[in-house]
N, C-alpha and C positions, 0 to 999 in steps of 0.2 A: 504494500500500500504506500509505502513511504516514499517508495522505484517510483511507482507513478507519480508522485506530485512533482518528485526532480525531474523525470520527462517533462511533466506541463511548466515549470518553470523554464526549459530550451525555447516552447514554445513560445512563452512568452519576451522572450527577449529579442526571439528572432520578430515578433509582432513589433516589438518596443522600437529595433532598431530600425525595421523598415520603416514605420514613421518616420522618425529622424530623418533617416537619409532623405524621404520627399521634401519634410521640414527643410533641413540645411540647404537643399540643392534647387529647392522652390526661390530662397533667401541671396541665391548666390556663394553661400559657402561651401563653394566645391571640395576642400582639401577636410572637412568636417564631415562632411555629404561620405567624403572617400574611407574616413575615417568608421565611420558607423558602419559603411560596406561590410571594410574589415573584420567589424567587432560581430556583424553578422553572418558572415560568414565561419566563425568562429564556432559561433552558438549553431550553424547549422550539424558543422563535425560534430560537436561536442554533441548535439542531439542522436547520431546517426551511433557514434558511439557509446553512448547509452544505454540506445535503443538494443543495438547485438551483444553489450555485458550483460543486461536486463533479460534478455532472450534467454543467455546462454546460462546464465545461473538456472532461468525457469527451469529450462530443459534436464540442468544437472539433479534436481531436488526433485522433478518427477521423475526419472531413470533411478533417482537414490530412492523413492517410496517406495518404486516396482523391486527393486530389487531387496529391500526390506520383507516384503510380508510374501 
């Protein structure tokens, strides 16, 4: 339960910072605009990767129950 909220927390940042960039680059501040790019980009890996630790534990703790009983 905990794995999900830090997934939705990626999501939210990559929300956050897409604003931004329209924000900044609407405004003229392109190297801000570039900046927030970055920082979303960022939060995309960091979401992808996540997402395949989160998978891969799931996977390991059902394989652990089957093999338990």
């Amino acid at each position: 339960m905990t794995a999900n909220r830090v997934l939705e927390n990626w999501i939210y940042w990559i929300v956050v910072d897409a604003a931004a960039i329209f924000l900044y680059h609407s405004q003229g501040l392109a190297l801000s605009a570039l900046l927030y790019l970055v920082f979303a980009l960022m939060a995309v890996y960091g979401l992808i990767q996540w997402t395949k630790q989160y998978r891969s534990q799931k996977q390991n703790q059902s394989q652990n129950l089957k093999s338990n009983t």
